[in-house]
C-alpha positions in Angstrom: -84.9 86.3 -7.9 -86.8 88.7 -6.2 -88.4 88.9 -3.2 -92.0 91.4 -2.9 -90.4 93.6 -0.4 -87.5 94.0 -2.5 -89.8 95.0 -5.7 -91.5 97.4 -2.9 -87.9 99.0 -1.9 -87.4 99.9 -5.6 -90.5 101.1 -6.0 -90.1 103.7 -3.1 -86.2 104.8 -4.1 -87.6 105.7 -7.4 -90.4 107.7 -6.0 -88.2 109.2 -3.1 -85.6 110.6 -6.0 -88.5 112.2 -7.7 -90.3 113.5 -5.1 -86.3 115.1 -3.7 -85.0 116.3 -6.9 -87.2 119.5 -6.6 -85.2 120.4 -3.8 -81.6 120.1 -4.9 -80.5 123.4 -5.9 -77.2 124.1 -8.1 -75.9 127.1 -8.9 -76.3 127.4 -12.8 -77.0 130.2 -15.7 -79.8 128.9 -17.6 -78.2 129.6 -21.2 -74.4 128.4 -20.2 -73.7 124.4 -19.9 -72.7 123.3 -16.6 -71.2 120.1 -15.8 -71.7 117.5 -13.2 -68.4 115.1 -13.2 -68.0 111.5 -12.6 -65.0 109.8 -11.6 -63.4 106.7 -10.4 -64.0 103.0 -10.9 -66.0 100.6 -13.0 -69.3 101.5 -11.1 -68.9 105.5 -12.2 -69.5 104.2 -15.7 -72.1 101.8 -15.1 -70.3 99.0 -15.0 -72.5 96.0 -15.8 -71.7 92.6 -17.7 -72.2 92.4 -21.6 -73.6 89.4 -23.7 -70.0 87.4 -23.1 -70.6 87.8 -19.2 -66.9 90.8 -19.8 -68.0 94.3 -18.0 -68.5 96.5 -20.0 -69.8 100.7 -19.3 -73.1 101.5 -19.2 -75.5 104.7 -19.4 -77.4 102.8 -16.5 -75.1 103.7 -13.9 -75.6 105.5 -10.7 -74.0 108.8 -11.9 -76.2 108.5 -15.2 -79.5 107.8 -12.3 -77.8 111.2 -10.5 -77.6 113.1 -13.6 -81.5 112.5 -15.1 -82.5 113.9 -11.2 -80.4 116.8 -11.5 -81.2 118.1 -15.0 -84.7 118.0 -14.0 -83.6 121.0 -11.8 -80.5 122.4 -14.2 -81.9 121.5 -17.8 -78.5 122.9 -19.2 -76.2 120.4 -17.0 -74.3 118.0 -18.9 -72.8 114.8 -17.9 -69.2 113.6 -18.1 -67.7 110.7 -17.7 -64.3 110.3 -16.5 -64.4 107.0 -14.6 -62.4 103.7 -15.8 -63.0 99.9 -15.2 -60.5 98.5 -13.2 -59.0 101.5 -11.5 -57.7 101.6 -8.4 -55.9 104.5 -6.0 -52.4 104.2 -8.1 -53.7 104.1 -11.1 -55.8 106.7 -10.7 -52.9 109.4 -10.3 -50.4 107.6 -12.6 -52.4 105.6 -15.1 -52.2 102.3 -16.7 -55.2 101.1 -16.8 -56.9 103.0 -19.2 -56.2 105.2 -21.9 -56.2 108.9 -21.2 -54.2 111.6 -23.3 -53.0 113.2 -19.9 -51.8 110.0 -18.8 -53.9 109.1 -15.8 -57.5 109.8 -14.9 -56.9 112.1 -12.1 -54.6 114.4 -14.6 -58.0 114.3 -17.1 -59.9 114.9 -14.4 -57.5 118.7 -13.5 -57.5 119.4 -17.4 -61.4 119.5 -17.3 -61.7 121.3 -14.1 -59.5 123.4 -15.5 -60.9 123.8 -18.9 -64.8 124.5 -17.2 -63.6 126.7 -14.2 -67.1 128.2 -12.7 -69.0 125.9 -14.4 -68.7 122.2 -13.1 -71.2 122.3 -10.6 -70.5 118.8 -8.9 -68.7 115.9 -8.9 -68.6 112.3 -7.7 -66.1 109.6 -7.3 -65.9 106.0 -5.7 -62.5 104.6 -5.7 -61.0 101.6 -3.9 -62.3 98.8 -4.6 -59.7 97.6 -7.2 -57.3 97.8 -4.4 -59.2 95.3 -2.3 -60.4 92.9 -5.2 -57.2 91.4 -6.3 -57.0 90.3 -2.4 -59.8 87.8 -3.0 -58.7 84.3 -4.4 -61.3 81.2 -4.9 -62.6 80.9 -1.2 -59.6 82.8 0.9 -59.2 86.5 1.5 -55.1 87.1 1.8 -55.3 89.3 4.6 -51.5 90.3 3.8 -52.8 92.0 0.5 -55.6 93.3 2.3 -53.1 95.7 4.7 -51.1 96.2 1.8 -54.7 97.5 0.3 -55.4 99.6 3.1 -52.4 101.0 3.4 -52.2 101.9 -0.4 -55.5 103.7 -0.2 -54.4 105.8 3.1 -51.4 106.8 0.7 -53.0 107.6 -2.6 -56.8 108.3 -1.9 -55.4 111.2 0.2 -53.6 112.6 -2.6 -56.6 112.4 -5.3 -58.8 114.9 -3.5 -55.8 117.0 -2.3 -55.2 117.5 -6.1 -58.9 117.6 -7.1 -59.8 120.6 -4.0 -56.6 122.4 -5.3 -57.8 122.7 -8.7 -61.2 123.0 -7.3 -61.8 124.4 -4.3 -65.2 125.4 -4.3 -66.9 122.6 -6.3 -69.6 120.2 -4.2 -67.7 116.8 -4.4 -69.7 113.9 -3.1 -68.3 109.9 -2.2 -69.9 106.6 -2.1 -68.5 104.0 0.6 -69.3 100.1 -1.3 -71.6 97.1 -0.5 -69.8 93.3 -0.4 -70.7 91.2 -3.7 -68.7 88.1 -1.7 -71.5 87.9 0.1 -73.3 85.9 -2.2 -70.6 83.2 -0.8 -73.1 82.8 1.6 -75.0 80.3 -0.7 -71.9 78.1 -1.3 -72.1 76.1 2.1 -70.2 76.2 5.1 -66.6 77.7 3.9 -68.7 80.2 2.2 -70.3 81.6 5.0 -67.4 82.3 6.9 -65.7 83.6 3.9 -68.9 86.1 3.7 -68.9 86.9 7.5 -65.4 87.6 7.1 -65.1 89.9 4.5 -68.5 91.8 5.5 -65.9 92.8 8.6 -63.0 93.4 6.7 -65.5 95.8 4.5 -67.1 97.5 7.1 -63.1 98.3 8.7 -62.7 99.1 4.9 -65.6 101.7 4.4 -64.6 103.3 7.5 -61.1 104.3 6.4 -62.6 105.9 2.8 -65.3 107.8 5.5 -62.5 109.0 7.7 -60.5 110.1 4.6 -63.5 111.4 3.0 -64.4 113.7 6.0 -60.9 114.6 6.4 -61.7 116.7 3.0 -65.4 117.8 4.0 -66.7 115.4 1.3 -69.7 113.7 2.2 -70.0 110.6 1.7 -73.6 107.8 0.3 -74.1 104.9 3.0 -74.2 102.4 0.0 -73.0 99.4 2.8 -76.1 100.8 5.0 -78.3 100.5 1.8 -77.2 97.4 1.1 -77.8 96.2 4.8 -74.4 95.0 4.0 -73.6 93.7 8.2 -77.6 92.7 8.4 -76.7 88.4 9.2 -79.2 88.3 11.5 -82.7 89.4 9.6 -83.6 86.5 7.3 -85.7 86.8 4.4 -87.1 83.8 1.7 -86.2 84.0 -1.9 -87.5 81.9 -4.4 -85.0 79.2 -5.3 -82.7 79.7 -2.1 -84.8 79.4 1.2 -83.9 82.1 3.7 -81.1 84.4 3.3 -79.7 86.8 5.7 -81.0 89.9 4.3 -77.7 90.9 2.8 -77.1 87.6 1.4 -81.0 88.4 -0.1 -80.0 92.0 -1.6 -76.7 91.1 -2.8 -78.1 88.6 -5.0 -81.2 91.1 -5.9 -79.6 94.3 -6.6 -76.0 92.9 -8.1 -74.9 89.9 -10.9 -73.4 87.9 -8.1 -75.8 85.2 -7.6 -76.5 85.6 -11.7 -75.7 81.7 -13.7 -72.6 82.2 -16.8 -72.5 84.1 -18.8 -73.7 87.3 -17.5 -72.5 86.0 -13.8 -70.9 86.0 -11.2 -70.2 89.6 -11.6 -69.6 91.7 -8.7 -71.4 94.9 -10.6 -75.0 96.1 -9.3 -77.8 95.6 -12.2 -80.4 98.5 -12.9 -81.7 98.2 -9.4 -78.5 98.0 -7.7 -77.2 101.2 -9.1 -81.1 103.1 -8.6 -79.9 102.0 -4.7 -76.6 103.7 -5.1 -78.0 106.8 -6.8 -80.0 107.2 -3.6 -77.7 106.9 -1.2 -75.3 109.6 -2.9 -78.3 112.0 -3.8 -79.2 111.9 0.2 -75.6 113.6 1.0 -75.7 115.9 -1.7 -75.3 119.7 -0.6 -79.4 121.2 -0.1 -80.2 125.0 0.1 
């Protein structure tokens, strides 16, 4: 489902990414590889759904967008993928999850920084969500998880760049903040709404303790909730099928699988569109000359 304004708002990201790429400059040598490195959670590897409706990585994720831009400018960076599906803030320093010879992402992450010292020229990472998600049970949030969430990510998120600056002091690193895929609750009636008006707030509190923790480490950090118009109740929109939508309701279900029938959804992942969004919301806080 798609609205015309929402065909237009693609149209334009594309077209602004292009038109900006020219400007991004990265430090490179034109006949050594130089890396730009992705990490963190399922949307760093392009999360999207596979024929069974199981996520599954993608190379049309927003660091895969990032990198096409930025080779246009460094046509000897290379792209490299860290990121795992399900992570979260622990598992990211101590593993379990996925599989990584060094254990845990974050110690993968140190071995190639280490290995390509002078030569990684950026990296990326959203991380979070996971520790939220499990907080979210049919149509209830357990606000006792979500503290216990909050408080995990003030503990470990902390500890992730402290490591990653260490090894890495001078290397751009850039964040994303997240959008709300229970949004899309909105459609379900009644109980829905309020479930989507109340976990749009818990979100936005959410975002702003990754931004504060973020800035604390001079890592800027894509507006993806502003993107998404994730607090926007109040503008509705009509999409085919469903009436009008608060616009966020209208964007959720345009840019993610969340309002997508089985197999393929419900999934909370963005689809091509989504993840061009995304792309442009990091590229916009990248360092510029």
């Amino acid at each position: 489902m798609r609205a015309p304004f929402l065909l237009l708002t693609r149209i334009a990201v594309f077209f602004a990414l292009i038109a900006g790429s020219a400007n991004l400059a990265l430090a490179a040598t034109k006949n050594t590889a130089v890396y730009y490195l992705a990490l963190g959670d399922s949307l760093s590897v392009g999360g999207q759904p596979g024929l069974t409706g199981q996520t599954q990585p993608t190379s049309q994720g927003y660091a895969d967008d990032l990198y096409q831009i930025l080779v246009k400018k460094t046509p000897n960076l290379q792209l490299a993928k860290l990121g795992c599906i399900g992570e979260s803030t622990y598992t990211m320093i101590y593993g379990g999850v996925c599989s990584y010879s060094l254990k845990s992402q974050l110690n993968a992450a140190v071995a190639f920084l280490e290995a390509h010292a002078g030569a990684v020229t950026l990296v990326t990472i959203d991380i979070g969500a996971n520790d939220l998600l499990p907080c979210v049970g049919g149509a209830s949030i357990n606000l006792s998880c979500i503290s216990a969430a909050f408080s995990s990510v003030q503990t470990y998120l902390p500890q992730i760049l402290s490591t990653l600056r260490a090894t890495a002091p001078t290397v751009p690193i850039a964040a994303m903040n997240y959008y709300d895929p229970l949004l899309a609750e909105w459609l379900q009636g009644s109980a829905g709404q309020q479930l989507a008006l109340q976990s749009a707030q818990l979100l936005g509190q959410f975002n702003a303790l990754l931004g504060g923790i973020y800035g604390g480490f001079g890592v800027p950090v894509g507006d993806v909730a502003k993107a998404f118009h994730t607090s926007d109740f109040t503008s509705l929109v009509s999409v085919s099928g469903l009436g009008q939508v608060p616009l966020n309701v209208a964007l959720v279900c345009s840019w993610t699988w969340m309002c997508t029938p089985p197999p393929l959804g419900p999934n909370i992942h963005p689809n091509v569109v989504g993840y061009e969004v995304i792309t442009y919301a990091i590229f916009v806080v990248l360092p510029h000359p």
